[in-house]
C-alpha positions in Angstrom: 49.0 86.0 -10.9 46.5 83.7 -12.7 49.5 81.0 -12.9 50.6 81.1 -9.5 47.1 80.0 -8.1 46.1 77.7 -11.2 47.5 74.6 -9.0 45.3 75.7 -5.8 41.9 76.8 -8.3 42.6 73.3 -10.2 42.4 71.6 -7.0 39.0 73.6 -5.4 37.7 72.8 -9.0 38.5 69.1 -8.7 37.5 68.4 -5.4 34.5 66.6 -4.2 32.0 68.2 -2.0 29.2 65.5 -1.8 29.6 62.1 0.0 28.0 59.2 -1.0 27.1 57.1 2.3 26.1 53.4 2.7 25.5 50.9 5.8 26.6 47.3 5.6 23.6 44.6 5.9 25.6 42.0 5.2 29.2 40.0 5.2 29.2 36.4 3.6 32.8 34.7 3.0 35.0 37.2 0.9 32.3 40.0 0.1 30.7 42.5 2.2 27.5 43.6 0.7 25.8 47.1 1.4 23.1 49.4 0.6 24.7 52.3 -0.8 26.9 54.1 -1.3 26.3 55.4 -4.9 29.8 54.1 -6.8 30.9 52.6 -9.5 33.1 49.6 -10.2 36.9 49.6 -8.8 35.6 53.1 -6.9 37.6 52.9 -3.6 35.5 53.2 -0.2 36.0 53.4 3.4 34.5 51.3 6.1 34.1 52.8 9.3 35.2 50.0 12.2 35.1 50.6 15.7 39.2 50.6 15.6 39.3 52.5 12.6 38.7 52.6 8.8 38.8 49.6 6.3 39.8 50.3 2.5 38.0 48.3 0.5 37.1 48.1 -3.7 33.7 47.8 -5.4 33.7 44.4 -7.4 30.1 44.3 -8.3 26.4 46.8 -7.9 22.9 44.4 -7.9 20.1 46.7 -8.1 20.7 49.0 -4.8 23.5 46.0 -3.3 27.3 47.5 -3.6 29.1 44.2 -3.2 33.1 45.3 -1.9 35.7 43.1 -0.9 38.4 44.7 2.2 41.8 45.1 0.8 42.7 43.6 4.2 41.5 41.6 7.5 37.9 41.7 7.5 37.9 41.7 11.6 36.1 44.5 12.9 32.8 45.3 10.4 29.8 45.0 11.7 26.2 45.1 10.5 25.5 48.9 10.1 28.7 50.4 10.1 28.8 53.1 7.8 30.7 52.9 3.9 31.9 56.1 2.2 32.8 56.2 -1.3 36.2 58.1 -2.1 35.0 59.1 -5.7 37.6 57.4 -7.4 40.0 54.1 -8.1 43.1 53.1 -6.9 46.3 55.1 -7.9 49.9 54.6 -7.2 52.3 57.0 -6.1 55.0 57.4 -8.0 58.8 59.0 -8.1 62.1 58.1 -9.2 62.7 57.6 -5.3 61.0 54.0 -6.2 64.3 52.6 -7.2 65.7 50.3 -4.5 62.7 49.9 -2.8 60.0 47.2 -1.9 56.4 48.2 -2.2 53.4 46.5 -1.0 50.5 45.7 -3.4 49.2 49.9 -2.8 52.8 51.2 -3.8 53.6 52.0 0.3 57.2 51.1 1.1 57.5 48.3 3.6 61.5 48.0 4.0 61.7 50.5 7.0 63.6 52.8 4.4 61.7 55.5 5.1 58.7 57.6 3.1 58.9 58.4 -0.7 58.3 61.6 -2.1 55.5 61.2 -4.3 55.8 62.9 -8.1 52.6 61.9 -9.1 49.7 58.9 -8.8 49.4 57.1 -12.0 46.1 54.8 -11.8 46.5 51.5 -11.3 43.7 50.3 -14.1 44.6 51.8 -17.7 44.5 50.9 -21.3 47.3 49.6 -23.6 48.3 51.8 -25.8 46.8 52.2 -28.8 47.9 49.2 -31.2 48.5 51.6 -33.9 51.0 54.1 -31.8 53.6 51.1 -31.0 56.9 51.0 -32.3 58.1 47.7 -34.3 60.5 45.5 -32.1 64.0 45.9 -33.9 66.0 46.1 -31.1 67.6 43.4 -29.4 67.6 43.3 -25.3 70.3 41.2 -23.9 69.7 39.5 -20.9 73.1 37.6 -20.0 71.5 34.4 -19.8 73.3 32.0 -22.9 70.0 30.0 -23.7 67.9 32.9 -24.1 70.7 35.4 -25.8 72.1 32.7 -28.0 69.2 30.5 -28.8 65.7 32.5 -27.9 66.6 36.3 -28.6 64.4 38.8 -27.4 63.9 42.6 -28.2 62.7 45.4 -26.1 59.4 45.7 -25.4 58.8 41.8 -26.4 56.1 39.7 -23.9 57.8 36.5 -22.7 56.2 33.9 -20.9 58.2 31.6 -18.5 56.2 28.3 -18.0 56.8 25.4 -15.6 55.7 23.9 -12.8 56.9 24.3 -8.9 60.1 23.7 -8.0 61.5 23.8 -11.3 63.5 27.4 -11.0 61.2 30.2 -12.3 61.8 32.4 -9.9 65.7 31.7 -9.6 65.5 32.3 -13.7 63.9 35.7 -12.9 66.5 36.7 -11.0 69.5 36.0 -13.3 67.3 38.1 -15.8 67.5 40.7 -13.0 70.7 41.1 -12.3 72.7 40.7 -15.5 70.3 42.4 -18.4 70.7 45.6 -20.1 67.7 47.3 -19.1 67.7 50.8 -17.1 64.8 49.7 -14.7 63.3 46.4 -13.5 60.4 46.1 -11.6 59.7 43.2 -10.2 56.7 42.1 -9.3 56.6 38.9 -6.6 52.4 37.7 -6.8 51.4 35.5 -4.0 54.9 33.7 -3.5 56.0 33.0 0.3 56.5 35.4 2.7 60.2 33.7 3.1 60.8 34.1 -0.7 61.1 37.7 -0.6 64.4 38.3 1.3 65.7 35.1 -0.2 65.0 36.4 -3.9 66.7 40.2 -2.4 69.4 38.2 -1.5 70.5 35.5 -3.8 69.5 36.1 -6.4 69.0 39.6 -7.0 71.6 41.2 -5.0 72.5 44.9 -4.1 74.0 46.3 -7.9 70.5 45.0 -9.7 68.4 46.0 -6.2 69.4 50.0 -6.9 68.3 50.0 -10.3 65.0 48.0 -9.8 61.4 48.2 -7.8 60.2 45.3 -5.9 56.9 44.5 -5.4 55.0 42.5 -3.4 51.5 40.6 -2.4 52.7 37.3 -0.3 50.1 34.2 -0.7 48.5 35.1 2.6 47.2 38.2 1.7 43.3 38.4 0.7 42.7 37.9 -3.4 42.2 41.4 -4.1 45.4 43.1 -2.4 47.5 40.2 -4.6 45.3 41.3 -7.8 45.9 44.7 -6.9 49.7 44.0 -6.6 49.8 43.2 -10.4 48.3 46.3 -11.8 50.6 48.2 -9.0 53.6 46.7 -10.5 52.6 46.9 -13.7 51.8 50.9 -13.0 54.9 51.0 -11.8 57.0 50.2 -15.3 54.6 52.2 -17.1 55.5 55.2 -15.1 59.4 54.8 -16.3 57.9 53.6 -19.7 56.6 57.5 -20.0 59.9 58.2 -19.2 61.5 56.9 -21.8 63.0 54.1 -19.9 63.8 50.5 -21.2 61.9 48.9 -18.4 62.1 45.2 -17.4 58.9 44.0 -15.9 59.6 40.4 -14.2 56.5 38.9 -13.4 56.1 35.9 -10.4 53.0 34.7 -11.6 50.2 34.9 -14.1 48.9 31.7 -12.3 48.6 33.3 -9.0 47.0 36.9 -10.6 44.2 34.3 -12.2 43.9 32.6 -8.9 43.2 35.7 -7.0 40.7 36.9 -9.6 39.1 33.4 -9.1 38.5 34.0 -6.0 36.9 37.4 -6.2 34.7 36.1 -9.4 33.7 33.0 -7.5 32.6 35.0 -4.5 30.5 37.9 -6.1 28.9 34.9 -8.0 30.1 34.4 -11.4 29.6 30.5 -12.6 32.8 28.7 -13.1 33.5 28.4 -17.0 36.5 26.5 -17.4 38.2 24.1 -14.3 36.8 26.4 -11.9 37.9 29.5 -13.7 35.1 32.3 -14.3 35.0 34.4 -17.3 36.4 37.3 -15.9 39.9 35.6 -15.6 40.1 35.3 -19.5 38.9 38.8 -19.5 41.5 39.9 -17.7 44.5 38.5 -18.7 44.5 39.8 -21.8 44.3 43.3 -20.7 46.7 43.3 -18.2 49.1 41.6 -20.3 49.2 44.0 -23.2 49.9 47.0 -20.8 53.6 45.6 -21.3 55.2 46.4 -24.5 56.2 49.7 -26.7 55.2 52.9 -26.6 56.0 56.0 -28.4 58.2 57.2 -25.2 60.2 54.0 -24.2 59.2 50.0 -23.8 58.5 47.5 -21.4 60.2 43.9 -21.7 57.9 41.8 -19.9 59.1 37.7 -18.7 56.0 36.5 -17.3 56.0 33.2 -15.1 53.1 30.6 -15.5 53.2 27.9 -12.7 51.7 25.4 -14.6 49.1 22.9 -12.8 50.5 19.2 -12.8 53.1 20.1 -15.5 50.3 20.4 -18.1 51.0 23.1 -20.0 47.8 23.0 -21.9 45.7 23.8 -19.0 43.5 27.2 -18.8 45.7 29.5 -17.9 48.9 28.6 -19.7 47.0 28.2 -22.9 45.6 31.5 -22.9 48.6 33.0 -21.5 50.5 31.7 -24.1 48.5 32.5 -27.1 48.7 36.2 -25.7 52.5 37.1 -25.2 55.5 36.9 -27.9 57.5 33.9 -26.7 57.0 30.9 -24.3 59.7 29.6 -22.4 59.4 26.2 -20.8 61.4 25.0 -17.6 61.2 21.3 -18.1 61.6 19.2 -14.5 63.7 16.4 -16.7 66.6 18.6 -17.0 66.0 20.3 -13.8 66.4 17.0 -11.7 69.6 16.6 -13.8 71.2 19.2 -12.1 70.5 21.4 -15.6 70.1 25.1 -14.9 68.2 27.1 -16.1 66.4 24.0 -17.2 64.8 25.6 -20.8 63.5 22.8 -22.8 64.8 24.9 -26.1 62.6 22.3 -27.9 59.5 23.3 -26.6 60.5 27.2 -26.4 60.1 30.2 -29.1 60.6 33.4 -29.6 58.4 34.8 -32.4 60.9 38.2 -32.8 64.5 35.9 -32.8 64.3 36.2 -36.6 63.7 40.2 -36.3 66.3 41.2 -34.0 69.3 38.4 -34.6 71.4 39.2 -37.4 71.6 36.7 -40.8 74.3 34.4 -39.2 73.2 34.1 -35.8 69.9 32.9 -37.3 71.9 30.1 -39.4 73.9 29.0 -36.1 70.6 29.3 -34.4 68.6 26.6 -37.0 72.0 24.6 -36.8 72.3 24.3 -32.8 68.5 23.5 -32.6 68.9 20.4 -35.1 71.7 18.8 -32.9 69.7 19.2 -30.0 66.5 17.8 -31.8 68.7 14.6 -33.3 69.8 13.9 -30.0 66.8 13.8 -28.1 65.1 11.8 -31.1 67.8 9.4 -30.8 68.2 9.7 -26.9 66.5 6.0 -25.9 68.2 4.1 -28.2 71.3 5.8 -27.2 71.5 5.1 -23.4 70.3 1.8 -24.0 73.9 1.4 -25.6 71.8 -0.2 -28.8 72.9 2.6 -31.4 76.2 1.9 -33.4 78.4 4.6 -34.2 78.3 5.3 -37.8 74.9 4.4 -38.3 73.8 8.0 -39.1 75.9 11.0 -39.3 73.5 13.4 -37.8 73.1 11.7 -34.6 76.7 10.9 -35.0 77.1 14.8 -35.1 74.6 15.4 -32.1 76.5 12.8 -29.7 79.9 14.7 -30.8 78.5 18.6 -29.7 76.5 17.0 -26.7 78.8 17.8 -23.7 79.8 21.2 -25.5 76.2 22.0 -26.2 75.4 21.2 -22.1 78.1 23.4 -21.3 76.9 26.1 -23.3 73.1 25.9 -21.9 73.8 25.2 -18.3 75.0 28.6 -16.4 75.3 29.6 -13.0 73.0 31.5 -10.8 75.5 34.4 -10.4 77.1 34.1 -13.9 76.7 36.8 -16.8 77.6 35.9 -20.2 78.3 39.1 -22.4 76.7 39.0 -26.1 79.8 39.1 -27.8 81.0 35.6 -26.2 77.9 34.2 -26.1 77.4 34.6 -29.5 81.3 33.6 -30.3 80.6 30.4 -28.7 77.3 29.9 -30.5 79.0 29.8 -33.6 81.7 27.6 -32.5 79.3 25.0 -31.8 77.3 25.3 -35.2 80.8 25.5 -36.9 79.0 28.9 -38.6 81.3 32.5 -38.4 79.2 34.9 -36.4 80.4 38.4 -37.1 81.3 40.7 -34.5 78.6 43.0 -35.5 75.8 40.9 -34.8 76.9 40.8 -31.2 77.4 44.9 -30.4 76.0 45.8 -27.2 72.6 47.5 -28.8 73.1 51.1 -27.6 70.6 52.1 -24.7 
């Protein structure tokens, strides 16, 4: 008897009986400030409009002031309309009904497919897991793509960072990842971007196979700050939830940049002092923790790729730099080879992957070092070379590097729709580097 009512005595025990009450006195730019309720940070309250009720989020307390920012419009408060605290933070609803879905930045469905049965609300705010509890990354995750599969092997649960500035195909990139890799679930998590760029991203380059195995969601650019900061956690929630269980997730990210932005915003308007190009402290703090969410756990892992639009192609600037010093690898777009027609356009120069050596076998890693020395000759030597002022003969590496140019290009340069399978991409690889790649280093790893 005692087990058939524990679910309905868990929920009298849990539930709250007091409410905490405020009034709004004020609403300046982003915030609205009031007196009361009792909360605490993140708590989610209610304010009472003539037309309704407003969710909003405590982002700072001074002394008796509870300073909130509305997760939407802000028309409708007035001075004196009442704030009730809901006695917790934000949690997401979760279920395997997610897959095939787009969410908002709350985890509601907004594709007129209908309601989702919710299995459980994970929070959207939570901890890494413990450093000590992770798994080492052994395991190779393919993602179809030549340049990263060949050249800049990842495993699961590695953190990947995609950097370049607009225009240059990060979000195209995403969406080959998407629809060609390995992984059992991608979520995919579209931060500020254009309203237009959701369909368009459904479309072309995800498509309807990678769209049933994958969660979408999305905060456009002309939402307020806090519904496209919430948007990250949400999505980030999301993978953790098929993380636990004991899913290979794929977590594609679209962007760091825009997650920082938003935070900006909210520090700059409860009134932290700009630290570093108008980014508070709170941004650094941040990043970091969100960013670690993504990884291995004792249950399944998260592969996380990570855009970073970078500000005037300066990938030194505040947020790639710390971004970068965070995650596992760095992948750079480079605009050169873009406006060359070069797709994806990874600068393999620039780009690393600090768990290539772990999760390629010993041959791989030869043809690897080899490849990467024909590319660097080249470029070295690129100047003197369309100026027709080098002689052939004059040095046999370069000599080397002009001979593999066009079958080089033709290995790094793939097609939006294209999927290259491990096996060949690995076959092809070696052909280039003249080194015997054994079948066994490119087996399908086993989900």
């Amino acid at each position: 008897m005692e087990k058939l009512f524990a679910k309905y005595t868990e929920a009298v025990e849990s539930a709250c009986t007091v409410k905490c009450v405020g009034r709004v006195f004020r609403v300046q730019g982003l915030l609205v400030e009031s007196t009361g309720p009792r909360s605490v940070i993140g708590e989610i309250c209610c304010i009472e409009t003539r037309d309704g009720e407003l969710l909003a989020e405590v982002i700072g307390l001074n002394g008796p002031v509870v300073q909130l920012m509305v997760y939407g419009p802000m028309e409708g408060i007035e001075l004196g309309a009442k704030v009730t605290a809901a006695g917790s933070g934000l949690s997401i609803p979760c279920s395997p009904e997610m897959l095939g879905r787009v969410l908002d930045a709350l985890g509601r469905p907004v594709d007129g497919a209908g309601n989702l049965t919710v299995a459980c609300r994970a929070p959207a705010i939570r901890e890494a897991p413990p450093a000590f509890s992770r798994p080492a990354i052994t395991e190779r995750l393919v993602t179809g793509i030549r340049v990263i599969d060949g050249l800049l092997a990842v495993g699961k649960g590695q953190r990947i960072g995609v950097f370049a500035g607009s225009g240059v195909g990060k979000s195209t990139f995403l969406g080959m990842i998407a629809a060609s890799s390995h992984a059992d679930v991608n979520v995919i998590a579209l931060i500020g971007e254009r309203g237009r760029e959701l369909n368009e991203f459904i479309v072309n380059s995800l498509g309807d196979e990678a769209l049933k195995r994958s969660v979408v969601v999305v905060a456009t650019g002309d939402q307020s700050a806090l519904l496209r900061l919430k948007g990250a956690y949400t999505a980030t929630a999301i993978a953790e939830y098929f993380r636990d269980m004991g899913k290979n997730v794929m977590l594609l990210f679209d962007s760091v940049t825009r997650f920082a932005r938003a935070q900006r915003e909210i520090g700059l308007s409860r009134g932290e002092s700009p630290a570093h190009r108008g980014y508070p402290p709170s941004v650094f703090d941040m990043l970091p923790k969100l960013l670690e969410r993504a990884g291995t756990s004792g249950r399944g892992s998260i592969t996380a790729f990570y855009t970073v639009l970078v500000e005037g192609d300066d990938i030194d600037e505040p947020v790639s730099d710390n971004v970068r010093a965070t995650l596992d690898a760095h992948i750079v777009l480079s605009r050169r080879l873009a406006s060359r027609g070069h797709y994806p356009a990874v600068d393999i120069l620039q780009s690393i992957s600090r768990l290539a050596e772990e999760v390629s076998g010993p041959e791989t890693r030869k043809a690897v070092r080899a490849v990467k020395r024909l590319v660097a000759d080249y470029a070295e030597a690129e100047d003197v070379i369309n100026a027709g002022a080098y002689k052939q003969g004059s040095n046999p590496d370069i000599d080397a590097a002009i001979a593999k140019r066009p079958e080089i290009e033709d290995f790094l340069i793939q097609a939006t729709g294209e999927s290259s399978a491990l096996g060949d991409t690995l076959l092809r690889l070696g052909g280039i580097a003249g080194v015997g790649i054994p079948a066994s280093e490119g087996a399908v790893p086993k989900e």
